[in-house]
C-alpha positions in Angstrom: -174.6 1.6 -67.7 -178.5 2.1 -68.4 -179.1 1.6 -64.5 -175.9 3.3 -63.4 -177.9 6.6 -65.5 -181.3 6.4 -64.0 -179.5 5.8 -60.6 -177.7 9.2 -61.0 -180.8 10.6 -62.3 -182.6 9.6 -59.4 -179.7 10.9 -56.8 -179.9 14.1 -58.9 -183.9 14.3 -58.2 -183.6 13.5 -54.5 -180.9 16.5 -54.0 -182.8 18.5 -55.5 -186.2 17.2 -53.6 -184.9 17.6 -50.0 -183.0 21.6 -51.0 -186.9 22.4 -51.8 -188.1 20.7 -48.4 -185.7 22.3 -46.5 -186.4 25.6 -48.1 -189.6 25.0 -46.6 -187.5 25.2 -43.1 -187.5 29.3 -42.0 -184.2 28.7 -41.5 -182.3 26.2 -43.6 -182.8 27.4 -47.1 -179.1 28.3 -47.6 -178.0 26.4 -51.2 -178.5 29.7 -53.0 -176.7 31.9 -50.9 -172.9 32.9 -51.3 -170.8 36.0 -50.7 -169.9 36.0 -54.3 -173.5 35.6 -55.5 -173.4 39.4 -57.6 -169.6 38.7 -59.0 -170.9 38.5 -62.5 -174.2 40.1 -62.1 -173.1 43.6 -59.8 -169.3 43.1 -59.3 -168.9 46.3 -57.4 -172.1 45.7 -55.3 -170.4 45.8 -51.8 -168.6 49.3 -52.6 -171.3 50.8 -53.9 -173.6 50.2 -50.9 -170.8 51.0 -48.2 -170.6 54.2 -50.2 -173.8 55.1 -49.9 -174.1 54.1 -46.4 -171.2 56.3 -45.4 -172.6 59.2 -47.2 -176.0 58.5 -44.9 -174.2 58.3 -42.1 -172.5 61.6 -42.7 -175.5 63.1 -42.2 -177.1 61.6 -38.7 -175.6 59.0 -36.3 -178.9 57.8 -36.7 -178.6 56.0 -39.5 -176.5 53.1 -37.7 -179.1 52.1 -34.9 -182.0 52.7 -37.3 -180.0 50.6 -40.0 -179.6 47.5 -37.7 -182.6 47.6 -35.8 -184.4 47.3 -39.4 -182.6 44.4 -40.5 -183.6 42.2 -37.3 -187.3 43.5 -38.0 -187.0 42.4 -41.2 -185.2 39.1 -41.1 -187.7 37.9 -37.6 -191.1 38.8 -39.9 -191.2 36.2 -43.2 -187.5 36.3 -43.0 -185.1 38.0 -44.7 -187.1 38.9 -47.9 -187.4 43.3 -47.5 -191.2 42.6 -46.5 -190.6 45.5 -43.6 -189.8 48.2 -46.3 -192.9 48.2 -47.8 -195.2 50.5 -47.4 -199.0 50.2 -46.8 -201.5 50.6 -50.0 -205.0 50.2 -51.1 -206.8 47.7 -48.7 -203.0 46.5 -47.4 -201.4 47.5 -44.1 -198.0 46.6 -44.5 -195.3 45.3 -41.8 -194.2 48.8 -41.4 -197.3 50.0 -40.2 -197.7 47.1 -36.9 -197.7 48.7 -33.5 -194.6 46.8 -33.2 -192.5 48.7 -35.8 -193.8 52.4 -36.1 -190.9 53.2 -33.7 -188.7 52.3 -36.7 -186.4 55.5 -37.4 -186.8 56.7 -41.0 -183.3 56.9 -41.2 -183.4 53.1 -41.5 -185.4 53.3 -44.3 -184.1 56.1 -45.6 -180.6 54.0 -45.8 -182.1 51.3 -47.9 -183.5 53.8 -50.5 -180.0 55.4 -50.9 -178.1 52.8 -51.2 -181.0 51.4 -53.9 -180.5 54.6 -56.0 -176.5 54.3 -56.1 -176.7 50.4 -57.6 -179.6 51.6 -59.8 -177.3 54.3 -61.2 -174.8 52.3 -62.5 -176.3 50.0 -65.4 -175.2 46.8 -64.9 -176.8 46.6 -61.4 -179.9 48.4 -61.9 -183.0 46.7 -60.3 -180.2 43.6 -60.0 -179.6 43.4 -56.3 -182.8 42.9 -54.0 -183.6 45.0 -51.7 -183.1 42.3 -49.1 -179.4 41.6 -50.1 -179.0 45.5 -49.7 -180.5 46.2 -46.3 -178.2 42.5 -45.2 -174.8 44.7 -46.6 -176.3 48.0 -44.8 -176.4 46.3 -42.0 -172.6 45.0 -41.7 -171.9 48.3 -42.7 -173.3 50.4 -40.1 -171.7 47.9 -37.6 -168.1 48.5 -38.9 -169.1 52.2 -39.2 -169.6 52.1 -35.4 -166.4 50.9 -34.7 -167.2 46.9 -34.4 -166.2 44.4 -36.6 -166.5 43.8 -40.4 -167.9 40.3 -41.4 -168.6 38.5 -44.8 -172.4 39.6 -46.0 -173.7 35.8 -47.6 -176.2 37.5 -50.3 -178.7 35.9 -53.0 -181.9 36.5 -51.1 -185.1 37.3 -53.2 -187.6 40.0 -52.3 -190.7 38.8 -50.5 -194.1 39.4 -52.1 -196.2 39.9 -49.5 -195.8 42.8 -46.2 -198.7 42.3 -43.5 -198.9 44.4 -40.9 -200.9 40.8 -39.2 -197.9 38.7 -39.3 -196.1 40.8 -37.0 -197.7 40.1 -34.5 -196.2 38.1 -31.6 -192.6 37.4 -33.8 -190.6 40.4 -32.3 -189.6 40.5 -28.6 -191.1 42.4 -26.2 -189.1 44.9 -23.7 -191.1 42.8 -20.5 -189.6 39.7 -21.7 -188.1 36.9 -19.5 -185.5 34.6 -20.5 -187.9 31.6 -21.9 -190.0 33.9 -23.9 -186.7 35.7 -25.3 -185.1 32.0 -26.1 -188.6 30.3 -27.2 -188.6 33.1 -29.9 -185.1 32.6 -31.2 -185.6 29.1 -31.1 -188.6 29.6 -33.5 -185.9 31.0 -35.8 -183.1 28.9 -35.7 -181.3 31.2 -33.2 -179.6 29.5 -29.6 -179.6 31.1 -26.4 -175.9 32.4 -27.0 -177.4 34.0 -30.4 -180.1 36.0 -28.5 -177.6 36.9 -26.4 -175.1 38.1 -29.0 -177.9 39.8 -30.9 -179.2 41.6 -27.8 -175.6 43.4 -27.4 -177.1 45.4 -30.8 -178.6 47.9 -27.7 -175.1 48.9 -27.1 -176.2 51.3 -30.1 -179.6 53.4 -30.7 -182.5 54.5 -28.5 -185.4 53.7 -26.8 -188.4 55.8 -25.9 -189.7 56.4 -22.6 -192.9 54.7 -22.6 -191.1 51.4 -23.1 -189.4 51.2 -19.8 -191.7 53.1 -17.2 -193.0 50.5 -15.8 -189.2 49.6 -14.5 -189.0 53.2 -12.5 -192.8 54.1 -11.6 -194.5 50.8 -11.0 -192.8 48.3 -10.8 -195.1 46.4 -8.3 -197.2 46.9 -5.8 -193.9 45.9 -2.7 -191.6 48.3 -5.4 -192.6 51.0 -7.4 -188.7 50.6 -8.9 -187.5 47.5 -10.4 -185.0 46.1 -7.6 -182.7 44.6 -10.7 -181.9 48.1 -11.4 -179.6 49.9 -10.5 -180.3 52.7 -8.3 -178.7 55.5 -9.4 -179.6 54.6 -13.1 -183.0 54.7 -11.9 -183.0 58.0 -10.5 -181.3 59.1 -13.7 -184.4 57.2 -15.9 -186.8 59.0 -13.5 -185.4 62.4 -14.2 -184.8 61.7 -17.9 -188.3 60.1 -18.1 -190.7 61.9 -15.9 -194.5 60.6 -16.0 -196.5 62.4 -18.5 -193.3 62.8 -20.7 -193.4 63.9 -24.5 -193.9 60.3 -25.9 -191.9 61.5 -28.2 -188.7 62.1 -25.8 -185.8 59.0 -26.7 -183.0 58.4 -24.2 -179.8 56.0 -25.2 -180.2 52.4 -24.8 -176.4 52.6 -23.1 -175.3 54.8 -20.8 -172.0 54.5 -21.3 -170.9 54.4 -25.0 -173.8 55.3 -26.5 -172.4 55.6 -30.3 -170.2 52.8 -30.1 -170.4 49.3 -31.0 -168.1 47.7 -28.1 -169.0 45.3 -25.5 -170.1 48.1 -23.0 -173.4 47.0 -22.9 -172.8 43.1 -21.1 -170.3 45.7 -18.5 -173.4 47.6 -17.8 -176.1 44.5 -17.4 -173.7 43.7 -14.7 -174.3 47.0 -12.9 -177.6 47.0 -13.2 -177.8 48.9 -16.3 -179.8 47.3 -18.6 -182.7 49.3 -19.6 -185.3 46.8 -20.9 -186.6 44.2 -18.4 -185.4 41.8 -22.0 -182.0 43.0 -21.5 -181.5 42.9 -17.7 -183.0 39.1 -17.2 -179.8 38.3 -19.7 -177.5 39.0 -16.3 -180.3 38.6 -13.5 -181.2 34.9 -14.9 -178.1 32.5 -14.0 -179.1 30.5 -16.7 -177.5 33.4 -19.5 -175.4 35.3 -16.8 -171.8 33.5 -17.5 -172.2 34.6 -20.9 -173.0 37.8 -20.7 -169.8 37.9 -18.2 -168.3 36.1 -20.6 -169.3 38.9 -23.2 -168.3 41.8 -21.2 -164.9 40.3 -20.5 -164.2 40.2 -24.4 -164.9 42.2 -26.9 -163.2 39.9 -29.3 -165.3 37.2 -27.8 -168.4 39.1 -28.6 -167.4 40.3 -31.4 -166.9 37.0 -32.8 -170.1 35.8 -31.2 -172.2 38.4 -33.2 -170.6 37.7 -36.3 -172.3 34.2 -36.0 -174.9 35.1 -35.4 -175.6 38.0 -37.6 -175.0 35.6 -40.1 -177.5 33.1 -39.1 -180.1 35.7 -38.9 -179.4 36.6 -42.6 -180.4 33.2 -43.2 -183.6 33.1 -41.6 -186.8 32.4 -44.3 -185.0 33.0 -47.5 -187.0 33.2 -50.5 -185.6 32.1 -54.0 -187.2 32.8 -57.3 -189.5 30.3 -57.2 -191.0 32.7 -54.2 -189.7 35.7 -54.5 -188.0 38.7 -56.8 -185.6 41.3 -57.1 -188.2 44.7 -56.5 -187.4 47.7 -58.9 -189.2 49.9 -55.8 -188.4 48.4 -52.3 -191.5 49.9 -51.2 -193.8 48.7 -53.6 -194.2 44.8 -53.7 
């Protein structure tokens, strides 16, 4: 019986051992996470945020490309820990301030600090629910908002307690990217080829600004000034939209089609020609990703069910726990 103790003792020790190692993984530190994590700590947690989110949205479309896109800068940056709402103080920039993500709408933010306000208003949640967990529900939301699906939110995450502006450097892809650089990335993080793929169809939503593209319609090269992958009237469009010398400032819709709907219109237009970022139109031009992109644009219950998964093992990506982490009473302030 003695032995038979210390044995379980020991099996005990070694669980726990290896869920600490893999914690250590960016993207296998799952134990602590579970859609029912805030049942008897913030029972109404998922209403409340939807609520506030709606009332956001109310006010400017913006709010559901701004949303998402923030929740992918997040989670591909430390992970999913709220690092990118921080803002920059004393001798710290923050993640917010990178090159990479001052394009972030406020809106984003803004959507975060709402939805922070309504939980903190009702007592039993106040400064319960991090401010990771609440951008990870914002971010479902603002999907189903948009007319695509709804999908279970896993939550638990702590808040990171560090934001960087160093270590954003080279984690977030680039709009020149080709298909190895787009899937080496994703691999860093846990992510497949079909993930990137599914995540990518996020650009059937938002906005992109001029300067990120030109390239594609001024010069290209020196045999083509155009990108031949595009298409040609969409090009003549871009060029009219996006003269040279334009107001830096000027955004134009990342889909042509559907621009404030989450559908599968964006794989339909990468087979036209119609993908705006040189990262979104290798996903058709490269054979290696092009059946699944068809495969996508066939099926927007196919993608659909393709982003769920993956959304979902985004939110997983560097998790932090209390041991390295907290729940921040001010999601800008660490």
């Amino acid at each position: 019986t003695s032995l038979h103790l210390k044995m379980g003792r020991f099996n005990v020790i070694l669980v726990l051992s290896l869920a600490l190692t893999l914690c250590l993984v960016p993207y296998t530190c799952l134990a602590q996470l579970s859609p029912n994590h805030y049942a008897n700590i913030c029972p109404n947690v998922q209403s409340i945020v939807r609520s506030a989110v709606q009332k956001k949205f109310q006010q400017t479309f913006v709010t559901i490309p701004a949303t998402l896109r923030l929740f992918f800068h997040d989670c591909f940056v430390q992970g999913c820990d709220g690092s990118v709402l921080v803002a920059s103080s004393g001798g710290n920039q923050a993640e917010k301030d990178n090159a990479d993500n001052l394009s972030l709408a406020g809106d984003g933010f803004d959507t975060v600090i709402k939805a922070k306000a309504a939980l903190d208003a009702v007592p039993q949640c106040r400064n319960k629910v991090s401010c990771a967990d609440i951008l990870a529900l914002a971010a479902r939301d603002v999907v189903n908002l948009a007319g695509g699906p709804s999908y279970t939110v896993e939550l638990g995450r702590f808040d990171g307690l560090v934001s960087r502006s160093s270590d954003v450097n080279g984690r977030l892809p680039q709009p020149g990217f080709n298909l190895n650089q787009l899937n080496s990335l994703f691999a860093s993080n846990g992510l497949t080829q079909t993930d990137m793929i599914a995540l990518s169809g996020a650009h059937t939503l938002g906005f992109s600004h001029c300067d990120r593209f030109s390239n594609r319609i001024f010069n290209f090269n020196n045999q083509s000034p155009v990108d031949p992958t595009l298409n040609k009237q969409y090009a003549t469009q871009l060029q009219q939209m996006c003269p040279r010398n334009v107001d830096p400032r000027i955004a134009i819709n990342m889909d042509p089609t559907t621009p404030r709907t989450f559908d599968n219109a964006y794989y339909r237009n990468l087979q036209q020609g119609k993908g705006l970022f040189t990262s979104d139109q290798i996903l058709f031009t490269d054979t290696r990703s092009r059946a699944t992109v068809n495969s996508f644009a066939s099926s927007g219950n196919v993608f659909n069910s393709n982003f769920i998964t993956a959304m979902t093992k985004l939110g997983r990506i560097g998790v932090k726990t209390a041991r390295n982490g907290k729940i921040r009473s001010d999601c800008s302030v660490l």
